[in-house]
C-alpha positions in Angstrom: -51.6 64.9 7.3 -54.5 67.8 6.7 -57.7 66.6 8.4 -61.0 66.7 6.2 -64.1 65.9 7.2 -65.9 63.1 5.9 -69.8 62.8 6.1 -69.8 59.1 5.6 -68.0 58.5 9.0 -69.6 61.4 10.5 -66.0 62.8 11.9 -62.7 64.2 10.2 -60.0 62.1 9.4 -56.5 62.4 8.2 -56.2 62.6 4.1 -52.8 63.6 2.6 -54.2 66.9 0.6 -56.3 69.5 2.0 -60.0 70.0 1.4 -61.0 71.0 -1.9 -64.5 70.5 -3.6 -65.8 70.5 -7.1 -68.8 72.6 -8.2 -71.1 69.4 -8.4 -70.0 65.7 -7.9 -70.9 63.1 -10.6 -73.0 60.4 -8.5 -74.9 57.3 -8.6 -77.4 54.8 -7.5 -77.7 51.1 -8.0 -80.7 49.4 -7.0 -79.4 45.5 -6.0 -82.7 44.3 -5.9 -83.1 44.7 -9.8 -79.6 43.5 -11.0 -79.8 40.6 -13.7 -75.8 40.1 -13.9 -76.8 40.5 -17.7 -73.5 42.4 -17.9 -75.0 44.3 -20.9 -73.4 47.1 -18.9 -69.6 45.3 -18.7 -70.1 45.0 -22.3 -71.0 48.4 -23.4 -68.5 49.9 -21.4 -66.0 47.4 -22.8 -66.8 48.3 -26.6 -66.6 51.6 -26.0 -63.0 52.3 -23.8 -61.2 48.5 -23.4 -61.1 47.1 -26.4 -57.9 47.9 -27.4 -54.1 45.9 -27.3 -52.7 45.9 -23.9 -56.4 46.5 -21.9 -57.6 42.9 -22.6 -57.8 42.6 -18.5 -59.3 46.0 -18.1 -62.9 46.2 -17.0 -64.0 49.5 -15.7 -67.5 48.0 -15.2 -68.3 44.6 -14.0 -71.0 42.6 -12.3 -69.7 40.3 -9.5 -71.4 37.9 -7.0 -71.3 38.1 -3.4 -70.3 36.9 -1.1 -67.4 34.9 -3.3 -66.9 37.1 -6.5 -64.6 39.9 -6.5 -62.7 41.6 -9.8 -59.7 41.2 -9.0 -60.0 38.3 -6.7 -61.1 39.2 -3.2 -60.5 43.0 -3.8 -62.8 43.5 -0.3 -61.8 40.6 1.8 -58.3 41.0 1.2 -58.7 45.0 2.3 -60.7 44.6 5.4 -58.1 41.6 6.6 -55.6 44.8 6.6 -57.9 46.8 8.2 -58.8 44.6 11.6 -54.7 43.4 11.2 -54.0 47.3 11.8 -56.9 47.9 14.1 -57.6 44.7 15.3 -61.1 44.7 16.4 -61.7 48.0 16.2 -63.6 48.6 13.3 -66.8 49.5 14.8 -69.6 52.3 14.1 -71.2 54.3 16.8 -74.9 54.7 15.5 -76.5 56.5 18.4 -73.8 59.3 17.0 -76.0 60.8 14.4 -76.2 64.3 12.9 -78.6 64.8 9.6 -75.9 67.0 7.8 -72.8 65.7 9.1 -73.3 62.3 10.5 -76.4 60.8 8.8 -75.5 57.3 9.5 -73.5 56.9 13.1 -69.8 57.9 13.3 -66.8 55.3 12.6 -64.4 54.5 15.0 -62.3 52.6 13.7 -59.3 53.7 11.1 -59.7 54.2 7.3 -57.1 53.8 5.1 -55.6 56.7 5.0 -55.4 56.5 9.1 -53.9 52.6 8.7 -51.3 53.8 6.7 -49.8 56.2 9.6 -46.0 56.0 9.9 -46.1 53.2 7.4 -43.0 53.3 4.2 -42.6 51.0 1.1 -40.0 50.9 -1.9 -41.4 54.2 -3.1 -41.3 56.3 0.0 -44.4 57.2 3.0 -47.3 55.0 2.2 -50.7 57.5 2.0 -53.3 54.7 2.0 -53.2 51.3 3.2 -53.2 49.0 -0.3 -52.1 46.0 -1.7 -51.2 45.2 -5.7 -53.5 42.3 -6.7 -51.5 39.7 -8.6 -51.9 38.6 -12.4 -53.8 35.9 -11.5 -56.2 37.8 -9.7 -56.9 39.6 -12.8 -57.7 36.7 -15.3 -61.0 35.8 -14.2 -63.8 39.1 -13.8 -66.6 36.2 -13.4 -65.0 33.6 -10.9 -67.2 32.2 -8.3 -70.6 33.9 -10.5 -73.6 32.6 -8.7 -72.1 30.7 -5.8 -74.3 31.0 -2.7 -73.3 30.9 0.2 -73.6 27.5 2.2 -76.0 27.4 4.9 -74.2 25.7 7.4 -72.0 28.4 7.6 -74.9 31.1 8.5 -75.6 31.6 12.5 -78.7 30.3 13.6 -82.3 31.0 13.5 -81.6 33.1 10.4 -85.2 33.5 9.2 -87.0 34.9 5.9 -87.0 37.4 4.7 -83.0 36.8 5.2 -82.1 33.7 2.9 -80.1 31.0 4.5 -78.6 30.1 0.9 -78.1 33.6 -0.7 -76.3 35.6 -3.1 -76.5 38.9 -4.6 -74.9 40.8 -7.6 -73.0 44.0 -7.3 -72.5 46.3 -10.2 -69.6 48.0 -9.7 -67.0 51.3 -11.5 -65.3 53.7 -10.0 -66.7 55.7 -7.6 -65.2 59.1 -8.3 -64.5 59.9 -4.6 -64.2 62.9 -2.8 -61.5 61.7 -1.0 -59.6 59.5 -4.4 -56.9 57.0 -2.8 -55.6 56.9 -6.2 -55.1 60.9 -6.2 -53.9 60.9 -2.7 -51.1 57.7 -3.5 -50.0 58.9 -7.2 -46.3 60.7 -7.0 -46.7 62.2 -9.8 -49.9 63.9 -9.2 -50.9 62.9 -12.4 -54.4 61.9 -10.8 -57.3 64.7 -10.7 -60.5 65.6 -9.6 -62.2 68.0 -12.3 -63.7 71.0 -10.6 -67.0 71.0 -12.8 -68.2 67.8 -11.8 -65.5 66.0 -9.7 -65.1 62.7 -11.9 -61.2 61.4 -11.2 -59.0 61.1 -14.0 -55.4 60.3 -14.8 -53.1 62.9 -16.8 -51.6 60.0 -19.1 -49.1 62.1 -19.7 -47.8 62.8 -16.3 -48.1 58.5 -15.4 -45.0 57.2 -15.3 -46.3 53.6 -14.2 -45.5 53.1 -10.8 -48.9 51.8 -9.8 -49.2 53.7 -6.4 -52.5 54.1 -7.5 -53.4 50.7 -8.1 -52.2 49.5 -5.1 -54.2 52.4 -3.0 -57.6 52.5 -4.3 -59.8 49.9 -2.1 -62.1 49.2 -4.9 -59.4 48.2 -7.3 -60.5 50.5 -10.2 -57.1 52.0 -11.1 -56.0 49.2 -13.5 -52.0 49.3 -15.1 -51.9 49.3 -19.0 -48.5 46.8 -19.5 -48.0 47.8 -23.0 -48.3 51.8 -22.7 -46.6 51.3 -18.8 -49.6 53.7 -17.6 -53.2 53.3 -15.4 -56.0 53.8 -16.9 -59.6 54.1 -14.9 -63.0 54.9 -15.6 -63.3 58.4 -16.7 -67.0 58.6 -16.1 -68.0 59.0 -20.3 -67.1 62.8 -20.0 -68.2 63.5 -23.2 -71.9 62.4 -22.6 -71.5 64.4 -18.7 -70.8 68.1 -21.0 -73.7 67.2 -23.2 -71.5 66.8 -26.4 -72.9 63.7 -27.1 -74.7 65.3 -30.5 -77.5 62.3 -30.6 -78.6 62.5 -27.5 -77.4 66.1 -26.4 -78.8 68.2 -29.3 -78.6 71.2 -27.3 -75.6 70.7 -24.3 -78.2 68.5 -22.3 -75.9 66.3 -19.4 -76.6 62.7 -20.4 -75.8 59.4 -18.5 -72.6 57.2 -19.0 -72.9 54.2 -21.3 -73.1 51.3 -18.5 -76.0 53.3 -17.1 -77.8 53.3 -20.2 -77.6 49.9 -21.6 -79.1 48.3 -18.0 -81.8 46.5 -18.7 -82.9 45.4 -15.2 -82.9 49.7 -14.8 -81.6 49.2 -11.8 -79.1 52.6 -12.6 -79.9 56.5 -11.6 -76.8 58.9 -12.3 -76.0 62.2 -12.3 -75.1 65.5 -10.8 -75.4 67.1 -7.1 -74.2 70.5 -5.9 -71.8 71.0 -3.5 -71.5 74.0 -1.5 -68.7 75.9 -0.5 -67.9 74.1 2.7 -68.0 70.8 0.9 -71.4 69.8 1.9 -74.6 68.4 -0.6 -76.3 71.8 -1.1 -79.4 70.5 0.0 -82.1 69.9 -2.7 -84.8 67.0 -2.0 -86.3 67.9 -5.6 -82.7 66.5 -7.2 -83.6 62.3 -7.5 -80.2 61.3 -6.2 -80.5 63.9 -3.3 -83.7 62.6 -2.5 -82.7 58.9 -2.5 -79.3 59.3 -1.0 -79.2 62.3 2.1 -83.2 62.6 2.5 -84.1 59.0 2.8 -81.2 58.1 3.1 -82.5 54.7 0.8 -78.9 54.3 -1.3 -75.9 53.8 0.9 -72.3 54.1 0.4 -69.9 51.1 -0.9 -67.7 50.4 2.2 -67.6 53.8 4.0 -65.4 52.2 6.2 -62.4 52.8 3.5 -62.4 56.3 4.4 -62.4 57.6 0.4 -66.2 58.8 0.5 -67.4 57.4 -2.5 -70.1 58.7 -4.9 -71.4 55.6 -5.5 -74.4 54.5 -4.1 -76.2 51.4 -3.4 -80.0 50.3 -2.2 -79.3 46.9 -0.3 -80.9 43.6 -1.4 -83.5 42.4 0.8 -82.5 38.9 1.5 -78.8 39.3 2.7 -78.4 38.6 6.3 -77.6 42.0 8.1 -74.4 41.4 9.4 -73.1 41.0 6.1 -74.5 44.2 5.0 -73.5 46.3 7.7 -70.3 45.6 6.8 -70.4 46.5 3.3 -72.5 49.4 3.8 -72.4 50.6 7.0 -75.3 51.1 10.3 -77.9 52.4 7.6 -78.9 49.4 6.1 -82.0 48.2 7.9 -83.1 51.6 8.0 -82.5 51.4 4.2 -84.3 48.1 3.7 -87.3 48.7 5.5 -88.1 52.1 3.3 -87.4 49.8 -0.1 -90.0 46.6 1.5 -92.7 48.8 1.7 -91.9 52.3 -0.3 -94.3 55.3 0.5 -96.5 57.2 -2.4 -93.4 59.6 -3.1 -90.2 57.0 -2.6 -92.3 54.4 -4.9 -92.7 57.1 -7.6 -89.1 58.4 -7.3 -88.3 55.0 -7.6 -89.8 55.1 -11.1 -86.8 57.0 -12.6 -84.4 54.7 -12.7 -83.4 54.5 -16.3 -86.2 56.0 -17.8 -84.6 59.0 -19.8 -81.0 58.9 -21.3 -80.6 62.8 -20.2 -79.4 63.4 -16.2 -82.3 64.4 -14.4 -81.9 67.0 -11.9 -85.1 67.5 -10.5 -88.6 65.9 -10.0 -92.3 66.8 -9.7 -94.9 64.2 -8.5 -98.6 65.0 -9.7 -100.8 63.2 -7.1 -102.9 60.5 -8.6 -106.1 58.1 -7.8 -105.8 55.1 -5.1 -105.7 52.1 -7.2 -104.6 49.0 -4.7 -104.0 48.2 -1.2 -101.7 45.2 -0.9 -99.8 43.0 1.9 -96.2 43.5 2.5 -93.8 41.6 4.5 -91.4 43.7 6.5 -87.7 42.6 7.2 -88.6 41.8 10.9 -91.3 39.5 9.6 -94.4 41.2 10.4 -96.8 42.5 7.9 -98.3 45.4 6.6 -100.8 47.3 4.3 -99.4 49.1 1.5 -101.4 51.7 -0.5 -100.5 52.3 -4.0 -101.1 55.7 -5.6 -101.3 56.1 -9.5 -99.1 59.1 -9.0 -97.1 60.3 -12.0 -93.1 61.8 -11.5 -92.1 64.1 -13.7 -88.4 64.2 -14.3 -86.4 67.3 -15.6 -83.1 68.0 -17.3 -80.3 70.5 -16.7 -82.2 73.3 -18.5 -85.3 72.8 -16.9 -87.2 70.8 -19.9 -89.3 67.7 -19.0 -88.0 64.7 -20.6 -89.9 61.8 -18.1 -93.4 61.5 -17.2 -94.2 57.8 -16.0 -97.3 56.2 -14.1 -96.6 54.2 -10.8 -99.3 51.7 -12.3 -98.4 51.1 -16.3 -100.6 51.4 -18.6 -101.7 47.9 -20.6 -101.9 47.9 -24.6 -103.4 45.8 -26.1 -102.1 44.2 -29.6 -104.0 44.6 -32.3 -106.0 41.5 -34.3 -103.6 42.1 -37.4 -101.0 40.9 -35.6 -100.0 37.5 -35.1 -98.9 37.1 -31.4 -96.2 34.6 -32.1 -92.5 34.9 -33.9 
């Protein structure tokens, strides 16, 4: 197979297609910390693309708990049990293997999917990614096992605040439009795309005959079969609303954010747009939000890297998870990650003040400097404690063409109700 490099691992690997790269790569951000499992997001996604006869098991979007929840049933667990079974123990990261550019967290040892999948042949000919086809019962239930800690005997010990020895977290999850698709790479009928404007994956329905490759190969189970057409279907990233054709909120062509992202009312979702340049890399623009929060700070963090697909989507991990747990799901960048979000400096904090604040993608920021206003005590993942100022900056957020359409306070202002108004229901 072609080798590509992938910057998630920090090294090439083997992929079955050469390298090819879109102009700019739809992208995302989802802050753990702030997710409510509401599922406003599962909803509006549902209303708008699955509600039809034959998709009544389709959910694009969904919120699941970890460590136990999973849509299908133990879509992760099941995938990593492959993994160490083909490369038994060595699944490791090297961390003191860093590059800013091309290796920003450590490089991976071990074998991705596409590498487990070596020599390997099934009913349908060579297997491209190592994959498994959930069964109908995995697909009945997208909420089993929603808020089940887990049990604290089975933690190691001396785990210690601010790791939770009875925890849980919620994960938001989609597609994740990757640079390096499974389902592209599997499909035999190369009905399966990446769009060169703005890389989201999508499926030719014309050219799918059915065969599922591509459910069995993607790792995050997000290519779903339609029984009554005898196609997949998968996220397609609200295209519409990503050309600005969306007439009520792109009056004039304006890039807007996908419907899950803009019904979340925790506002714990950033999307949007980053260049890539011609040799595949982020063209590198800290003033770009997702940039910023992804290869600057490196703050947002991939969704199992490990798979070897590098995914677009992007996650800041929750504070309270013990780290082992993390590492796995996110890779060597996590307490790096975590110890930024604890205590977040003047420009992070304000950057951090985006998330879902304008239905319009932003592509750039400007932060006007602002007044002092508080000095107050944090406690840092290791335990100790420290001072953190707070600024009363103000980010400025701007769309495509350049227009401001976000201007928000780090410290909110406070109105006050007037006497005319009863302040009951």
């Amino acid at each position: 197979m072609p080798s590509v490099h992938n910057w998630q691992l920090g090294r090439s690997m083997e992929y079955p297609y050469p390298e090819h790269h879109p102009k700019w790569q739809f992208a995302f951000v989802f802050n753990t910390n702030r997710c409510l499992a509401c599922q406003t997001c599962t909803m509006s996604c549902k209303s708008t693309w699955t509600f039809s006869r034959g998709q009544e098991h389709m959910w694009w979007n969904n919120v699941e708990t970890k460590p136990f929840g999973g849509y299908p049933k133990h879509w992760d667990s099941n995938l990593l049990s492959m993994l160490d079974a083909a490369n038994p123990g060595g699944q490791t990261w090297d961390a003191t293997k860093t590059d800013p550019t091309k290796a920003p967290y450590g490089t991976f040892e071990g074998q991705t999917i596409f590498e487990a999948a070596t020599g390997q042949s099934g009913p349908g000919g060579p297997v491209r990614a190592l994959g498994y086809l959930p069964t109908p019962e995995d697909w009945t239930g997208p909420n089993v096992f929603e808020d089940h800690a887990r049990n604290p005997a089975t933690l190691p010990a001396g785990t210690t605040l601010p790791e939770h020895k009875v925890w849980f977290f919620y994960l938001a999850r989609l597609c994740n439009h990757c640079t390096y698709a499974a389902c592209l790479a599997s499909c035999p009928r190369q009905a399966i795309y990446k769009r060169p404007e703005d890389g989201i994956v999508l499926i030719d329905q014309s050219r799918c005959r059915g065969y599922q490759r591509c459910v069995e190969a993607c790792p995050y189970k997000k290519a779903i079969f339609r029984p009554n057409t005898n196609t997949s279907e998968k996220c397609v990233a609200c295209y519409p609303r990503i050309e600005g054709k969306d007439q009520e909120l792109s009056p004039n062509g304006e890039p807007c954010e996908t419907r899950c992202m803009t019904s979340c009312p925790g506002k714990i979702r950033l999307q949007g747009l980053v260049e890539i340049g011609d040799d595949g890399n982020w063209v590198a623009d800290p003033s770009n939000p997702l940039y910023y929060l992804i290869r600057e700070r490196k703050v947002a963090l991939p969704l199992y890297p490990q798979f070897g697909t590098e995914p677009n989507g992007f996650y800041i991990p929750p504070r309270w998870v013990p780290r082992g747990y993390l590492n796995q799901m996110f890779g060597p960048g996590v307490q790096a990650a975590i110890e930024q979000y604890s205590c977040p400096d003047r420009e992070l904090l304000s950057v951090l003040q985006l998330f879902r604040a304008t239905r319009q993608i932003l592509f750039r920021f400007e932060i006007v400097q602002g007044p002092k206003v508080a000095e107050i005590e944090v406690t840092m993942p290791d335990g100790t404690k420290k001072t953190q100022s707070i600024w009363n900056d103000t980010v400025l957020g701007f769309n495509r063409f350049g227009k401001e359409v976000v201007r928000i306070t780090t410290e909110e202002p406070v109105f006050e109700r007037p006497k005319n108004h009863a302040n009951s229901i």
